[in-house]
C-alpha positions as CSV (number, residue, x, y, z in Angstrom):
1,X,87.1,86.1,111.9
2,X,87.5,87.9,108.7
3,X,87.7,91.5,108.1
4,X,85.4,92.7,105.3
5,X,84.8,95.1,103.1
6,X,81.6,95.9,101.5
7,X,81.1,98.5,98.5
8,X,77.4,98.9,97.8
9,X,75.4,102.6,96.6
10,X,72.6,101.3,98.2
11,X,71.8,102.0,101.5
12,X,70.0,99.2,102.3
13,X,72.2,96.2,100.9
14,X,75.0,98.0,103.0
15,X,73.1,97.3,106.0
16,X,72.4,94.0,105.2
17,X,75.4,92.7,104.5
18,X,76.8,94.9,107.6
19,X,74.2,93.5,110.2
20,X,74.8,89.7,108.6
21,X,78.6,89.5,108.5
22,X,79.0,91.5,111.5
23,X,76.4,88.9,113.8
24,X,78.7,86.0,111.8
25,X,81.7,87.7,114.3
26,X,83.1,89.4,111.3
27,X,84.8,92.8,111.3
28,X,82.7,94.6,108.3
29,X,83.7,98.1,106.6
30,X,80.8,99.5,104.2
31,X,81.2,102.3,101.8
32,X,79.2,103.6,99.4
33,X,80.7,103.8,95.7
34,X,83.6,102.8,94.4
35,X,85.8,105.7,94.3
36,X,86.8,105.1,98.5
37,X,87.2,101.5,98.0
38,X,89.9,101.8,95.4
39,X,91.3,104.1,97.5
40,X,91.7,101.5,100.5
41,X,92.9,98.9,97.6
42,X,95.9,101.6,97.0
43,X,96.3,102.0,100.9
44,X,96.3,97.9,101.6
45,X,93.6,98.1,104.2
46,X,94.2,94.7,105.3
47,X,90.8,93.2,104.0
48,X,90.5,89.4,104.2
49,X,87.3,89.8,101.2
50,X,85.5,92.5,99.5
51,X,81.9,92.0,98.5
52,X,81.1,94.4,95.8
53,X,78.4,95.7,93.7
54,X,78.7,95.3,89.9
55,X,76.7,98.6,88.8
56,X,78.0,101.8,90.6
57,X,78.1,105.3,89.7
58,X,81.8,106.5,88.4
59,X,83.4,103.0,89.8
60,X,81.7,100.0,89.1
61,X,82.5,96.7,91.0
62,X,85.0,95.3,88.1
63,X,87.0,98.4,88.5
64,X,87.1,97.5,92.5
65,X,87.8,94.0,91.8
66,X,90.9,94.7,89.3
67,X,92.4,97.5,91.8
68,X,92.6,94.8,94.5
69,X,93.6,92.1,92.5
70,X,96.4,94.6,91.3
71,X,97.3,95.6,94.9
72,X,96.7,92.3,96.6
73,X,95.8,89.2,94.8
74,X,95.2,87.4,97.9
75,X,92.2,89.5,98.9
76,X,89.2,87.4,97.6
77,X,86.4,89.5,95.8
78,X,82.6,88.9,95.6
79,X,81.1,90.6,93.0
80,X,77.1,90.9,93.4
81,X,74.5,92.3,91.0
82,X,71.0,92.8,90.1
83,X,72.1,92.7,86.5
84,X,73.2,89.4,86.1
85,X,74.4,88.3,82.9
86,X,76.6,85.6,81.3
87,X,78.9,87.9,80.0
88,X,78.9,90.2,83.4
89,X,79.6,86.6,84.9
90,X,82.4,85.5,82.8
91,X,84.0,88.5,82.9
92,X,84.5,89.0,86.5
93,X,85.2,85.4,87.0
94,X,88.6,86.2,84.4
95,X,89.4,89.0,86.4
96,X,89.8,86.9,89.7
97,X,86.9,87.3,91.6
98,X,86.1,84.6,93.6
99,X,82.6,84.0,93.3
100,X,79.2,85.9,91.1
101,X,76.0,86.6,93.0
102,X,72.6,87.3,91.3
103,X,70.3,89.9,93.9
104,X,68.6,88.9,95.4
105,X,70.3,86.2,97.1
106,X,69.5,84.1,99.9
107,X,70.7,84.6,103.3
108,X,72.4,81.4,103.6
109,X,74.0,81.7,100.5
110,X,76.3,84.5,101.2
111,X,76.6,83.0,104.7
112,X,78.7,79.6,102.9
113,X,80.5,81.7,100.3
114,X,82.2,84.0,103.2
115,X,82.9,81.3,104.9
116,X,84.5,79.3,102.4
């Protein structure tokens, strides 16, 4: 399966997402901010997708989804937010990531978009 990584600051989407993708058979890598995952976007840590937050202290989840796009444009990026907004939306979608979730978000919907 795919190897993930998932940037969240809160606690409890992190272990979510980590109980969820991991049961799918996934390998699943959380951190906490965006500061450590641009630092594994520089190191190339072989992620198959990235499923980010938009609104983080310091590093917000655009700044995660251009570093990876920058290091490896194959790596597909979900961006995810309790903020949604048109412009938020359009945005990330012109910087490459592949898809734009709105929190909440149902359980099967995640499910189909890591799988696609």
């Amino acid at each position: 399966m795919a190897k993930i990584l998932v940037v969240d600051y809160e606690q409890s989407m992190r272990e979510f997402l980590e109980i969820l993708l991991s049961k799918e058979g996934h390998d699943v890598v959380c951190v906490d901010s965006g500061e450590p995952a641009v630092q594994l976007s520089r190191e190339n840590g072989d992620f198959d997708l990235v499923i980010t937050d938009l609104k983080m202290p310091r590093v917000g989840g655009i700044e995660v989804l251009e570093n990876f796009k920058r290091s490896a444009p194959e790596i597909e990026v979900i961006v995810m937010t309790a903020y949604s907004t048109t412009e938020t939306a359009i945005q990330a979608m012109k910087k490459g990531a592949y898809d734009y979730l709105s929190k909440p978000f149902q359980v099967d919907e995640i499910r189909v978009i890591v799988e696609k």
